[in-house]
C-alpha positions as CSV (number, residue, x, y, z in Angstrom):
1,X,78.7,62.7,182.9
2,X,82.0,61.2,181.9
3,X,83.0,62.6,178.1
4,X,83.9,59.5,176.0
5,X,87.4,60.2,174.5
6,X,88.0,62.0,170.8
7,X,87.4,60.6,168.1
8,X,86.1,56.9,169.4
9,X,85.5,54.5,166.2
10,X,82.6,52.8,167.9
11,X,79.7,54.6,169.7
12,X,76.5,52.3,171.3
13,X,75.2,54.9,174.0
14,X,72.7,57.4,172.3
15,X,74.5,59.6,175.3
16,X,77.4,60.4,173.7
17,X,75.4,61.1,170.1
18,X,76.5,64.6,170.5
19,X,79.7,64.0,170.8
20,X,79.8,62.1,167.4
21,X,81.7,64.3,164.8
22,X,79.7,65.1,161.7
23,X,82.8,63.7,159.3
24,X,85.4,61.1,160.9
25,X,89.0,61.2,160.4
26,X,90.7,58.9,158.7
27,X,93.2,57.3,161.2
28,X,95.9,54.6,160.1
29,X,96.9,52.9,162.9
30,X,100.7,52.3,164.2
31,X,102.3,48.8,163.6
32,X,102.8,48.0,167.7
33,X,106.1,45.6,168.3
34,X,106.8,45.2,172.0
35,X,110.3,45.0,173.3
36,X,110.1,41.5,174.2
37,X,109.4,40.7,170.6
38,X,112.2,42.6,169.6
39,X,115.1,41.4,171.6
40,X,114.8,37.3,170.5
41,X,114.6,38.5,166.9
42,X,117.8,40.7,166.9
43,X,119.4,37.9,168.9
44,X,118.4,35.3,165.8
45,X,119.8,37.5,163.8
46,X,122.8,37.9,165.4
47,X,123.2,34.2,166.0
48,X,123.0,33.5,162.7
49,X,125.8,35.9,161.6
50,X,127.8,34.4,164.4
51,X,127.2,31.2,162.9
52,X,127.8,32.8,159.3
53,X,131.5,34.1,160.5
54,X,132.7,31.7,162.9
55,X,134.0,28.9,160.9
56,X,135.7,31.5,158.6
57,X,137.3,33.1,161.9
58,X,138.0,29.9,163.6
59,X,139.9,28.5,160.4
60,X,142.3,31.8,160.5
61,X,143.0,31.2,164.0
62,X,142.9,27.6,164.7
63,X,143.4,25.9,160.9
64,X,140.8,24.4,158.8
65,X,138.4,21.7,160.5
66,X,138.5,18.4,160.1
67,X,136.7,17.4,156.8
68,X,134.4,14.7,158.6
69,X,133.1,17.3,160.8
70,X,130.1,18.4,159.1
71,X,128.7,22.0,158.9
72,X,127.0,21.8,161.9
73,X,129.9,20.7,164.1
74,X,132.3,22.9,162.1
75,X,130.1,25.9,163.2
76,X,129.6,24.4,167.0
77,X,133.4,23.8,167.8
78,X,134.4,26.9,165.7
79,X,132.2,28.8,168.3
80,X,133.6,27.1,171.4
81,X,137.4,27.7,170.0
82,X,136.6,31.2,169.6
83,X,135.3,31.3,172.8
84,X,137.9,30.0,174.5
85,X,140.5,31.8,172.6
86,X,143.6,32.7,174.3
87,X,143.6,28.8,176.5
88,X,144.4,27.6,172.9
89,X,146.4,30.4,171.8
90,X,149.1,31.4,174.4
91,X,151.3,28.9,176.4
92,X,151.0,28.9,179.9
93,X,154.9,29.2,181.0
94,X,156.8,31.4,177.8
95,X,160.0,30.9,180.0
96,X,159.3,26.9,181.2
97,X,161.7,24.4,180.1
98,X,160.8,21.0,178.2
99,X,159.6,17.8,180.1
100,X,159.0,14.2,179.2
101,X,155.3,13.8,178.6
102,X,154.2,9.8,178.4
103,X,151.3,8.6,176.5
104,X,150.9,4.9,177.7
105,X,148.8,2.7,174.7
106,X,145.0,3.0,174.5
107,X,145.0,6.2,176.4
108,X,141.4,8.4,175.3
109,X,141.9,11.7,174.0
110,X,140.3,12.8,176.8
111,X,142.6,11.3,179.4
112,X,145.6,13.2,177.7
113,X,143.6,16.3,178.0
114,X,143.6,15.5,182.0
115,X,147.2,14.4,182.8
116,X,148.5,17.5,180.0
117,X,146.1,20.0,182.7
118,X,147.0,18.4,186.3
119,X,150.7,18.4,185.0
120,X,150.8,21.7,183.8
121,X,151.0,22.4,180.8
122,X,147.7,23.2,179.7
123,X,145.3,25.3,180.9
124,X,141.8,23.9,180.2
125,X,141.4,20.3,179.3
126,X,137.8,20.9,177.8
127,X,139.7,23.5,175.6
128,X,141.9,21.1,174.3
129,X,139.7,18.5,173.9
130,X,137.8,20.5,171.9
131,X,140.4,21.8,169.4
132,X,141.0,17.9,169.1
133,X,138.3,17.3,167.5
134,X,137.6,20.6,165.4
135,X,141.4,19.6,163.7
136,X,140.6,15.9,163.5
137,X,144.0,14.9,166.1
138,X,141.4,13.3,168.5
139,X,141.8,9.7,166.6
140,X,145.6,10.4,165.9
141,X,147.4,10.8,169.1
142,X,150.7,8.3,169.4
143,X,151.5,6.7,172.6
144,X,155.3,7.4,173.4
145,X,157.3,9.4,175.1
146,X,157.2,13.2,174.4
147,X,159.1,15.9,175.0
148,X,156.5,18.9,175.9
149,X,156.8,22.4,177.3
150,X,154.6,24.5,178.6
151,X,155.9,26.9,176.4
152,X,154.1,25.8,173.5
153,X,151.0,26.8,172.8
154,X,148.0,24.0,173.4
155,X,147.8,24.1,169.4
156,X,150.9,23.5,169.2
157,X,151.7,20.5,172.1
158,X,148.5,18.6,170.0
159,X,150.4,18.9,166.8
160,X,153.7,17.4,168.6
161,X,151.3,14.8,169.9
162,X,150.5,13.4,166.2
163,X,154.4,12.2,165.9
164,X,154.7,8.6,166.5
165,X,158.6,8.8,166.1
166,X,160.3,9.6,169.5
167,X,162.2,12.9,170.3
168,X,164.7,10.4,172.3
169,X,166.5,7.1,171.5
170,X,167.5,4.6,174.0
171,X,171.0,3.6,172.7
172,X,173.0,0.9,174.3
173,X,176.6,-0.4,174.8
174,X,177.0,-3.5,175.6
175,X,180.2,-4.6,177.4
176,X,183.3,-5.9,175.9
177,X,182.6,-3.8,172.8
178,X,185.4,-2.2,170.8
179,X,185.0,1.6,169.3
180,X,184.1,-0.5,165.6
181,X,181.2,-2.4,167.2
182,X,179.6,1.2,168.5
183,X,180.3,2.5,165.4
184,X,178.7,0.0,163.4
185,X,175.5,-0.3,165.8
186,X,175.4,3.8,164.9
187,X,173.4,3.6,161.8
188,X,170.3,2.0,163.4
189,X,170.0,3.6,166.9
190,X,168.2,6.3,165.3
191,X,170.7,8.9,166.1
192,X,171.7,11.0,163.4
193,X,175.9,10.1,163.5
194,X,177.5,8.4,160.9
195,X,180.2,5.4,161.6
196,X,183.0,7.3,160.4
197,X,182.3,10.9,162.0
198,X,182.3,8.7,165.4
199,X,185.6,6.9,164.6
200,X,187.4,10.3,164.0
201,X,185.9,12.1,166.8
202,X,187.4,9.2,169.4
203,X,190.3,9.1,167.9
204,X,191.2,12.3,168.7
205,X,188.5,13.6,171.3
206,X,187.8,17.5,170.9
207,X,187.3,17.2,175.1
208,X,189.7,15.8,176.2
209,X,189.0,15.0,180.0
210,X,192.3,15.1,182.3
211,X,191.7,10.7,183.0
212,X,192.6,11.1,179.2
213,X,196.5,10.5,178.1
214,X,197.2,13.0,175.4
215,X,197.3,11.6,172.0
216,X,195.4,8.3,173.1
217,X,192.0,7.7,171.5
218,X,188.7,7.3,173.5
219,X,188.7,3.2,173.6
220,X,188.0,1.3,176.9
221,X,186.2,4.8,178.4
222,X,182.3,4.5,176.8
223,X,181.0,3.2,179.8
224,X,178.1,0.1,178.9
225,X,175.0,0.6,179.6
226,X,171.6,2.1,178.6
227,X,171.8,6.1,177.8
228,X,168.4,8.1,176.5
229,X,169.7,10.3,174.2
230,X,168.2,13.4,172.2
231,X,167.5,12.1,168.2
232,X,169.3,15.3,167.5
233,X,172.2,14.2,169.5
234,X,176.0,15.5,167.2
235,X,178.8,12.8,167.3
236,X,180.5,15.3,169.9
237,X,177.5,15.3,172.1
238,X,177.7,11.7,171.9
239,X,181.0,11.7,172.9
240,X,180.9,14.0,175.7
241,X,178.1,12.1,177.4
242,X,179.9,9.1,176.9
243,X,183.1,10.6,178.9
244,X,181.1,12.3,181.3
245,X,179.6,9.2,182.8
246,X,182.6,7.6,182.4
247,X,184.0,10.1,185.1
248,X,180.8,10.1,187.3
249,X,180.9,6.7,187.5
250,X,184.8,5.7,188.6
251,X,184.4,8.1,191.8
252,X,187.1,8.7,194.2
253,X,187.2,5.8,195.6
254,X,187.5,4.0,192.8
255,X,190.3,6.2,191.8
256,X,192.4,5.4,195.5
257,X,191.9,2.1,194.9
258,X,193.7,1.6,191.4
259,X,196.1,3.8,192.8
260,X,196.7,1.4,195.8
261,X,197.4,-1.2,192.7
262,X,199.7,0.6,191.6
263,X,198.0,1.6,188.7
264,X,197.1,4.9,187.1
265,X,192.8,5.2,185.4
266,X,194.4,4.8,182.1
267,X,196.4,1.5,183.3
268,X,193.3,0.4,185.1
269,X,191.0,0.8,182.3
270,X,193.3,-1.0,180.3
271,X,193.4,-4.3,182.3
272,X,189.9,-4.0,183.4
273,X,189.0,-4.4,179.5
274,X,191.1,-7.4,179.6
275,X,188.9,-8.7,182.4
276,X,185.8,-8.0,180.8
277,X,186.6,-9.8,177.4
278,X,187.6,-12.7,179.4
279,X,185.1,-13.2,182.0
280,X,181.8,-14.4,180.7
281,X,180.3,-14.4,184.0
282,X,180.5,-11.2,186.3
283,X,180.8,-13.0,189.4
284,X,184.6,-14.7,188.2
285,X,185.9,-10.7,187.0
286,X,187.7,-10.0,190.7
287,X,189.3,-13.7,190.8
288,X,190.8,-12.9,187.2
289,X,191.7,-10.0,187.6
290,X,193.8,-11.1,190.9
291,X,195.4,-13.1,188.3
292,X,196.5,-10.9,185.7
293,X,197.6,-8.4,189.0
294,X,199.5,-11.3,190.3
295,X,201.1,-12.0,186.7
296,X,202.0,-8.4,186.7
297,X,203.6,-8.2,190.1
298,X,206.3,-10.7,189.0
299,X,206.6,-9.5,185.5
300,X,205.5,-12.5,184.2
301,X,203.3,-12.0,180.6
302,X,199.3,-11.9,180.6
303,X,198.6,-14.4,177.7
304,X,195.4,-13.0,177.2
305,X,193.8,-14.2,174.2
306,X,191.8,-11.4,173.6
307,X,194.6,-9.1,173.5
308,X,195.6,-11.1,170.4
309,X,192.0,-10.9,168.9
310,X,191.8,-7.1,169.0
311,X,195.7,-6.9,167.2
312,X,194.1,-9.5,164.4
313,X,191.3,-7.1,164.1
314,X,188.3,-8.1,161.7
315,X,187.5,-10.7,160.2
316,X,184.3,-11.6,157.7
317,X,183.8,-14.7,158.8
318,X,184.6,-14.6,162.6
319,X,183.6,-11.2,163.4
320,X,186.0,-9.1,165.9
321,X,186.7,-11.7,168.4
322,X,187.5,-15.0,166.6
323,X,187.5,-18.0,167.8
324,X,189.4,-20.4,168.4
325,X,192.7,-18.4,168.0
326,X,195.7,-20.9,166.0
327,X,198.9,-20.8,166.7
328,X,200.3,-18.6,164.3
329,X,197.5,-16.0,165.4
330,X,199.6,-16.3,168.7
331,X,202.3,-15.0,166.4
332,X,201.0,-11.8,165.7
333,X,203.5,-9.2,165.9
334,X,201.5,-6.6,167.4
335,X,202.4,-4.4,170.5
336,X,198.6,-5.4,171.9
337,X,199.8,-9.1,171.8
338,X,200.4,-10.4,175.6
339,X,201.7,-13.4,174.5
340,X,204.7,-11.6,172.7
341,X,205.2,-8.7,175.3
342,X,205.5,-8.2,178.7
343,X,203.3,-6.0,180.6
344,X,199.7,-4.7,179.8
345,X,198.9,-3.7,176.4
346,X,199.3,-0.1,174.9
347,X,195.8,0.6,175.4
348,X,192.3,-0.8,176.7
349,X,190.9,-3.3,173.8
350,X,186.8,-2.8,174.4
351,X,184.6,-0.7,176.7
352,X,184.6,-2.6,180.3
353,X,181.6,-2.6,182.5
354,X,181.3,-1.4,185.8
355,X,181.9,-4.6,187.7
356,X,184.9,-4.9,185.5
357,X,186.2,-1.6,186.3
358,X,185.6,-2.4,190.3
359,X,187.0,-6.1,189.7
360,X,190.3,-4.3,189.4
361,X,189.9,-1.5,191.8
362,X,189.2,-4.3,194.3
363,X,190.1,-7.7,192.6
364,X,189.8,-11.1,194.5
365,X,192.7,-11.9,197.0
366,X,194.4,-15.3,195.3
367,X,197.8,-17.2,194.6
368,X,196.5,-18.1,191.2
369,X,198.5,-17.4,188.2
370,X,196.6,-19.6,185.5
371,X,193.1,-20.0,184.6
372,X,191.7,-21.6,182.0
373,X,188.1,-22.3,180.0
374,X,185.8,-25.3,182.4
375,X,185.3,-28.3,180.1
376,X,181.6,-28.3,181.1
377,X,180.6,-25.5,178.8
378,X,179.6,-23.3,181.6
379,X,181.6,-19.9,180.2
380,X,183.2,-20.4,184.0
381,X,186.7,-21.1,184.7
382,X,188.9,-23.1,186.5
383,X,191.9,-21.6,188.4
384,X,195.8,-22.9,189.3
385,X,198.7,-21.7,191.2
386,X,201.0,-24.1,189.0
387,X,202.0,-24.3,185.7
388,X,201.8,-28.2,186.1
389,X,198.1,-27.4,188.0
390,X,197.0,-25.8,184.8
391,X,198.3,-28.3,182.3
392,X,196.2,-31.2,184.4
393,X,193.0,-28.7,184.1
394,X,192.9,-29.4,180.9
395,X,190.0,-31.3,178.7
396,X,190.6,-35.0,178.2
């Protein structure tokens, strides 16, 4: 017979009578709490302390959520920054250099993410995207041009992101300008170089490259054109970029040819800005210039009526460059005035443009010595090999 176990609460077999104690213990049974039970529980509970600290960790680390986040999405995206940590916190190139970043209009938040990830300088899009909208920047990224590093931090390129004003400015001389009209378009280029620290600095250039005469100022050599330039950009900066495409531009070539004109790169300069205030279409700059070359060959004066404009200098009403020019302003006793001296002037009168500059280097091949304004209103001109030619060109 099989003996029932001690002390059994509940006996219905009169076989196991005998076995029935006289007085029963009193037992108190064990609370029981399987394992399974206990593991959610402790993971509730640690949840919820997670959720208790995260926001408060995530604001040391990351800054302090955007306010129309809401509790619940504070604690979610605190929890996902966290996790992600370090592709939010550390740059991915500490020794990169900066590059131009482009946001194009109406791109998502989440296409920046993409293009800052496949170009390198993020790690993880999702991560960025993320700390987007924990901070609020998602709706405030600016389309423009940037200039990003994978040095920074992904905390740090978002923040850069939320600047609408450009790190570079797109400046422009036109040609035909003289030193005053750069200066005076200074002040809303959005470079940070005042009008007057530009007029001393090309006066007297601190560089002063070896096309450079001593003592002569930096007129006729800012070549025209369009130049992206740091906003930080210092007058001498300025100037040094200037002067440095200057000589990039007039290559060797160019040089051999002035010099096969007899001319030196400060001569040439000179009369190419007389070619460039004179021609108002490019296509006529190597027929004038053949003039003035053939005016010089005989030592016969220019008569350039801009010459005499830049010696008269400013004036309220008419600007720089009046016009019409009077007799007496033919009078002018300036050394700049060609219709008082013989030769080219002193020094170039505005900044010529390219075409100007290789007008001269290799002008037109012509027996004219005149040319005057077309009566047609065209800005073109009509050409003679006589004095008695030019007189008949005249308007009735």
């Amino acid at each position: 017979m099989r003996l029932p176990p001690p002390f059994c609460y509940k006996i219905t077999s009169s076989a196991y009578a005998d076995w029935i104690p006289k007085t029963m213990p009193t037992v108190r049974r064990r609370a029981y709490f399987p394992l399974g039970c206990v593991l959610p529980v402790l993971l509730m509970v640690l949840l919820a302390i997670g959720a208790l600290l995260a926001p408060a960790l995530a604001a040391r680390t990351f800054g302090a959520p955007a306010a129309n986040l809401g509790a619940l999405k504070t604690t979610q995206y605190a929890i996902r920054l966290l996790w992600y940590d370090g592709l939010l916190t550390e740059p991915v190139d500490a020794a990169a250099a900066e590059r131009l970043f482009a946001i194009p209009p109406g791109t998502s938040a989440a296409e920046v993410a993409f293009r800052l990830e496949s170009q390198g300088f993020i790690r993880s899009a999702d991560a960025f995207s993320d700390y987007l909208v924990y901070a609020g920047l998602d709706t405030r990224l600016q389309s423009g041009e940037f200039t990003l590093s994978p040095a920074l931090s992904p905390a740090q390129i978002a923040q850069k992101l939320q600047d609408a004003t450009p790190e570079r400015v797109k400046y422009v001389i036109l040609p035909g300008w003289r030193l005053e009209e750069v200066a005076a378009s200074l002040p809303t280029s959005g470079l940070a170089i005042f009008p007057d620290e530009f007029l001393a600095l090309t006066a007297n250039p601190p560089a002063r490259p070896s096309f450079l005469p001593e003592n002569a100022s930096a007129e006729g050599f800012l070549l025209p054109g369009e130049y992206v330039l740091n906003r930080d950009t210092t007058g001498e900066q300025f100037l040094a970029e200037m002067l440095n495409q200057f000589d990039l531009a007039v290559g060797q070539e160019m040089r051999l040819a002035f010099d096969r004109q007899g001319l030196t790169v400060y001569q040439a300069v000179t009369l190419a800005s007389l070619v460039q205030r004179e021609a108002v279409q490019a296509e006529e700059q190597p027929l004038i210039a053949s003039v003035f070359l053939n005016r010089l060959a005989i030592g016969m004066k220019l008569d350039s009526d801009p010459t005499v404009q830049y010696a008269l200098g400013f004036d309220p009403q008419r600007g720089w460059w009046r016009v019409p020019l009077t007799l007496d302003d033919l009078k002018v006793n300036s050394p700049f005035n060609t219709y008082q001296n013989h030769g080219l002037p002193p020094a170039p009168i505005s900044s010529p443009g390219l075409n100007a500059l290789q007008a001269v280097a290799f002008p037109a091949q012509s027996d004219y010595f005149y040319f005057r304004a077309r009566c047609d209103g065209s800005g073109l001109h009509v050409f003679a090999k006589t004095f008695e030619e030019h007189l008949a060109n005249g308007c009735p």
